[in-house]
Phi, psi and omega in degrees: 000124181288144188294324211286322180277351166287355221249293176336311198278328158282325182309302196303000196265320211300323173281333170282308191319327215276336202270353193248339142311316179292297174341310191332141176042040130243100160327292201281347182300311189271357141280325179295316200294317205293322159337279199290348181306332193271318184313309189300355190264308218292321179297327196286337184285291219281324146323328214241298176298320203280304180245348173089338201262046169191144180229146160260167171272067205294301180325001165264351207248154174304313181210137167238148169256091177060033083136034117245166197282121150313325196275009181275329188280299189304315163333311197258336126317329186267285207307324191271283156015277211293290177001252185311317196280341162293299192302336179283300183284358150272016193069034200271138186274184214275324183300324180270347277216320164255039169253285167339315140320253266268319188289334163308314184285335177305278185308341123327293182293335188340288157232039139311293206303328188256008175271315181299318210290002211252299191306289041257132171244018161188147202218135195256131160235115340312164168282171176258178188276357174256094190042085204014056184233159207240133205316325184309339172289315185260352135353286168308335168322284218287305174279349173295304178309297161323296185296311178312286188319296192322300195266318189299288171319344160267333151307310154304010202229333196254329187279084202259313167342141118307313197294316187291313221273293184314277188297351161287318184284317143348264181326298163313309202289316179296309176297319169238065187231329156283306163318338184270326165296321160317321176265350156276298222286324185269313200265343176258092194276359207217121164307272235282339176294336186298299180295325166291328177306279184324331189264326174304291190293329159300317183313287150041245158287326156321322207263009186263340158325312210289348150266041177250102138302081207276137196268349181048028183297307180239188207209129160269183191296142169291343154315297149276357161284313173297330154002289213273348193272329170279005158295320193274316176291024175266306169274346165316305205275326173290312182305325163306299183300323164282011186071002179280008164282028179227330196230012144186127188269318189294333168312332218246308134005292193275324161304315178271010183296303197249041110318316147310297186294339186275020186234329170268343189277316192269005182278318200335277202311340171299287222296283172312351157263357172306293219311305194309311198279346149290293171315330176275324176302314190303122169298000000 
């Protein structure tokens, strides 16, 4: 086993772990972490059978399940996890709340995806047009994050069960999640159509923000917010160490943008109560 996937599977236990610290002595905290750990193992199986376009080197990674990487589950935990518990705690209402969610995770992969693909600690078939990654990935980015929010938060409201509440969120999430892959793989034949899709849904989802008062009531955890800030120093530090800031420079760019945006989404509330406390000072 090469150090660099052992090192990977820790970062990802490390990021899980902080988000599952955070959960302790909250029941829906602990159906939420636990949910995704399992959604993220399972979508990757049923994604991988279904369509096929990305293979792991599972034989590199310490432990896998029906060849994929645990440490791919936990991944995709910490990230869904940090998500929402951000967004519940700024106060994002239940209608923006998996968009909001769904544009977080997006500014993970951003330039993870085309940095990971580099080790390879995962490998696209075909490559894509963003330094080889194919625009269908954050597509998927975009509806894993999404649908999960969508359905834990419409369940939760309705749902008192953890067992109910976890596997109802399952089920939904899975399904139409295969469907929403199913319907870019047929129809979306041309990077631009592709790309508009993308630029659509961000969009969106931005513009659904856009009347949210954010109440700052609460704070996310500090566990998860280092979560998601150690994804990006993670692949910062990968992009150095393989040498790829030497044949694209411009990767590391796009790492630290989004290493800046996850670091200005979790400064709001300082930065606005500064704001608030400049404005009250003012004669």
């Amino acid at each position: 086993m090469q150090p660099i996937y052992l090192c990977f599977t820790g970062a990802m236990v490390l990021a899980s772990l902080g988000c599952l610290w955070d959960a302790l002595g909250d029941r829906e905290g602990l159906t939420l972490y636990a949910t995704a750990v399992v959604y993220g193992l399972i979508l990757e199986k049923l994604v991988i059978v279904a369509f096929g376009a990305y293979t792991y080197p599972a034989e590199s990674y310490l432990l896998d399940v029906l060849g994929v990487p645990l440490a791919i589950a936990f991944g995709w935990s910490a990230v869904i996890y940090a998500g929402t518990t951000t967004a519940r705690a700024y106060g994002v209402p239940l209608p923006s709340l998996p968009g909001f969610v769904a544009l977080y995770a997006l500014h993970v992969d951003l330039s993870m995806d085309a940095i990971a693909i580099r080790v390879p600690f995962w490998t696209w078939t075909p490559p894509g047009p963003w330094f080889g990654v194919p625009l269908g990935n954050f597509f998927g980015w975009f509806a894993v994050a999404f649908l999960f929010a969508g359905w834990f938060e419409l369940l939760r409201r309705r749902v008192a069960n953890p067992v109910a509440l976890g596997g109802g969120t399952l089920v939904g999430a899975l399904a139409t999640l295969l469907v929403a892959l199913e319907l870019w793989t047929t129809y979306v034949e041309s990077v631009a159509l592709g790309a508009a899709i993308l630029i659509g849904l961000g969009a969106l989802s931005a513009l659904a923000l856009v009347g949210w008062s954010p109440t700052f009531a609460d704070r996310p955890a500090r566990t998860a917010v280092a979560a998601t800030l150690l994804f990006h120093l993670f692949f910062l530090g990968v992009f150095l160490v393989t040498g790829t800031y030497r044949t694209l420079p411009v990767l590391g760019i796009v790492g630290v943008a989004a290493l800046g945006v996850g670091i200005g989404v979790h400064a709001l509330p300082v930065v606005t109560e500064n704001a608030t406390r400049r404005r009250r000072t003012q004669p």
